[in-house]
N, C-alpha and C positions, 0 to 999 in steps of 0.2 A: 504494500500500500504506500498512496505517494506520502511521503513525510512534510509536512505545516505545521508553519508556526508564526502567529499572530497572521493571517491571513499572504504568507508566503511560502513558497514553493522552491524547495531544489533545484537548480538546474537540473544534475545527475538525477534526480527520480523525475524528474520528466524525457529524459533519455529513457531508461529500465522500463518505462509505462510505453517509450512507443517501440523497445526491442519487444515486449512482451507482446503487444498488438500484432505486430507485423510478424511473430514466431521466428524472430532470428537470436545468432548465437551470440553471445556478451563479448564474443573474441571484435566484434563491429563498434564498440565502442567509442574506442578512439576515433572513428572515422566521424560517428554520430556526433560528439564532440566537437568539432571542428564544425561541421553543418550547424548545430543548434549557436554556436559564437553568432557566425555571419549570420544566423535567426533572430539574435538580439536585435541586434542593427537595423533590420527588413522591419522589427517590431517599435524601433525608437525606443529600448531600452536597455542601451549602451550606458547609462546611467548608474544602472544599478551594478555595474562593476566596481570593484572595491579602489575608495580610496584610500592609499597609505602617507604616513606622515614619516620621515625620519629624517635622522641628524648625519650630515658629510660634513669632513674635515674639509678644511681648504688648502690645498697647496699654494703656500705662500711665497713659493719659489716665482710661480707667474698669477698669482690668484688666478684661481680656476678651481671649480668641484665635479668630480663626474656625477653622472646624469648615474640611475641607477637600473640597471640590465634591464625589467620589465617596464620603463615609465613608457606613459601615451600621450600624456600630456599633464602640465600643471595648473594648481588650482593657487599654488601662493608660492613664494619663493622671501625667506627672509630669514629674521632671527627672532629669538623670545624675549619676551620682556619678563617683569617680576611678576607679573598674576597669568604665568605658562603662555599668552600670548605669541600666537606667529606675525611682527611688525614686517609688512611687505617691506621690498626692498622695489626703488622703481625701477621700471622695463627701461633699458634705454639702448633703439636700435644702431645708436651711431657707434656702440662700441665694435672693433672690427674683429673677426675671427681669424685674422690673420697669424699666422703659428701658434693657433691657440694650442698645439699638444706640445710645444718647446718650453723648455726651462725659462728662456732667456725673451720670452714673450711681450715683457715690458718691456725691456731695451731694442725690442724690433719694431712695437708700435707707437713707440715715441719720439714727436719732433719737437725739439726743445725752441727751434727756430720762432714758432707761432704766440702768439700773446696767451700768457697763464692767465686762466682766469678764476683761478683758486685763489682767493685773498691768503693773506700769509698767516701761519701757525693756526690755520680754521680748517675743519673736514665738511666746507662747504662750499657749491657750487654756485657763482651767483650770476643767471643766465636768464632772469625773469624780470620783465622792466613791466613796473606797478604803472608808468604815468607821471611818477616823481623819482624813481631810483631804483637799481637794480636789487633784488631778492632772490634766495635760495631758487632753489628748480621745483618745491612745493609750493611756492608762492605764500609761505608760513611767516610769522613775523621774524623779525634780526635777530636772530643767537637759538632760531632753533637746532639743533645737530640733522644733521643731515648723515642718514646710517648709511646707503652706498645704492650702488645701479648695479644692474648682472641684463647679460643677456645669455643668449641660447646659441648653441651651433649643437643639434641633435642629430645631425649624420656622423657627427667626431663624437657625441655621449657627454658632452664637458658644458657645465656654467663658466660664462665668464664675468668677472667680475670688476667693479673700477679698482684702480690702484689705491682707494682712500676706504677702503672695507677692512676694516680693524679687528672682525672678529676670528678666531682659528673654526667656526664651522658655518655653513649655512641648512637651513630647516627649508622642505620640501617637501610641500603635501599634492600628491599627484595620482592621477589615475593611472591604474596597471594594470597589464594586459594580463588575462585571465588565465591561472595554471590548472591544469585538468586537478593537480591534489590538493587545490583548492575549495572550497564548498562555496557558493555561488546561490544567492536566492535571488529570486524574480516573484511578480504578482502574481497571485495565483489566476488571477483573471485570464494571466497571456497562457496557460498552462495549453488548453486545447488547439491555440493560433500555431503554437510553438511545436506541438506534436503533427498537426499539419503542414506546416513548414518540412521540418524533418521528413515526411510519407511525401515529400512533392519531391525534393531535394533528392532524397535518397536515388530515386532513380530516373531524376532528369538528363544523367548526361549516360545514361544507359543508351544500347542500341535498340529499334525497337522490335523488340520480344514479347513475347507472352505475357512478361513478366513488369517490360517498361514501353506499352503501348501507345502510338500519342495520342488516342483519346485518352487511354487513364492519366498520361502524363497532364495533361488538360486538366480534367476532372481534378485530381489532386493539387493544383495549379489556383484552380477557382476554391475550392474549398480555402486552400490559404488564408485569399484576400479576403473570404465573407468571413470565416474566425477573426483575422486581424481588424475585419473594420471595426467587428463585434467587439473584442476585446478591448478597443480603444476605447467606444463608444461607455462601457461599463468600469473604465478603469480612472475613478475620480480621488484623487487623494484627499482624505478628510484631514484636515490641522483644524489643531484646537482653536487657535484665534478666530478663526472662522466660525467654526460651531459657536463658540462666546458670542461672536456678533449677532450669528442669527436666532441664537437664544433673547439675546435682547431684545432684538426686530420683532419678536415672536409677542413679546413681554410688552415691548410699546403698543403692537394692535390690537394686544386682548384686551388693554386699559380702555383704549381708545373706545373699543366697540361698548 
């Protein structure tokens, strides 16, 4: 039986429910695995992939952090403050990836020739004209700190960071791409979209046989999209704030009446 909890679903027991359907061996797994991923995606619930938070050292030989084998993409990139807080750090694309896997990185992307516009003994950048005078790059008032910029080169795996990033790690909470010995829940709404998916897939790119006909390919094809529209169409997330509101709405027209 599929395994729920709190009105979600397995990935993996919704794989086992459509081997069990279709009467095939557990050794198809892996294969099913891969189909139900790119199901997420077909489904718009790429989402509920897990995200992870953790702490890389920096190499402060060219500041730079690598990127961590599973990322897909990030949701913050920074450091912590004293109530655990992740304090972004700002995107900034004009840093260059140029020898970003080199030791000696700084001294390759550095022309001394050009105007500093670092004021002196300050870790701040002042590149922001208010109308009366120049301000940090947050537009914040005079002597706030300014913590640092990083940008991304994700075909090298490395942050890169400005040369005034004072700290030895930076904090990264990013989504990762999905490992089968992972456990993985989804709505249980998508559970039937999702087993249909899988019965289309499985043998779309079969020849056609008895077994992968293109009317059945068809047929299983259309079942898809009517589960997925279906599944969208029922799949509402309740948050409490909401419910409060329309408890209250509820509370102002029963007075009214």
């Amino acid at each position: 039986m599929a395994e729920e909890k709190r009105n979600f679903i397995t990935l993996e027991s919704v794989i086992y429910d459509y081997i069990d359907e279709s009467e095939q061996s557990q050794n198809k797994y892996a294969k099913l695995y891969n189909i139900a991923y790119r199901g997420m995606e077909q489904l718009g619930i790429d989402f509920f992939y897990r995200v992870k938070s953790i702490k890389i050292p920096v190499d402060k030989t060219n500041f730079t952090a690598p990127l961590p084998a599973d990322y897909i993409n990030y949701t913050k990139i920074g450091v912590l403050n004293a109530k655990g807080e992740i304090i972004p750090l700002k995107f900034n694309n004009k840093l260059t990836t140029f020898a970003d896997q080199l030791p000696d990185r700084l001294e390759k992307t550095q022309d001394n020739t050009l105007i500093n516009w670092y004021y002196p003994n300050t870790p701040m950048f002042y590149n922001y004209w208010d109308g009366y005078g120049f301000t940090n790059i947050y537009g914040l008032p005079s002597g706030t700190p300014f913590v640092g910029a990083f940008s991304l080169d994700v075909s090298a795996g490395v942050i890169l960071l400005s040369q005034n990033f004072d700290y030895d790690y930076v904090m990264i909470e990013y989504l990762s791409s999905p490992n089968p010995d992972e456990q993985y829940m989804i709505p249980l709404v998508f559970r039937e979209a999702l087993i249909a998916w899988l019965s289309w897939r499985d043998i779309a790119s079969m020849p056609n046989t008895r077994r992968g006909s293109i009317s059945d390919k068809a047929e299983r094809k259309r079942e898809f999209y009517n589960q997925r529209r279906q599944a969208i169409a029922r799949y509402k997330p309740l948050y409490l704030s909401d419910a409060y509101e329309q408890n209250l709405e509820a509370q102002r027209l029963t007075v009214k009446a």
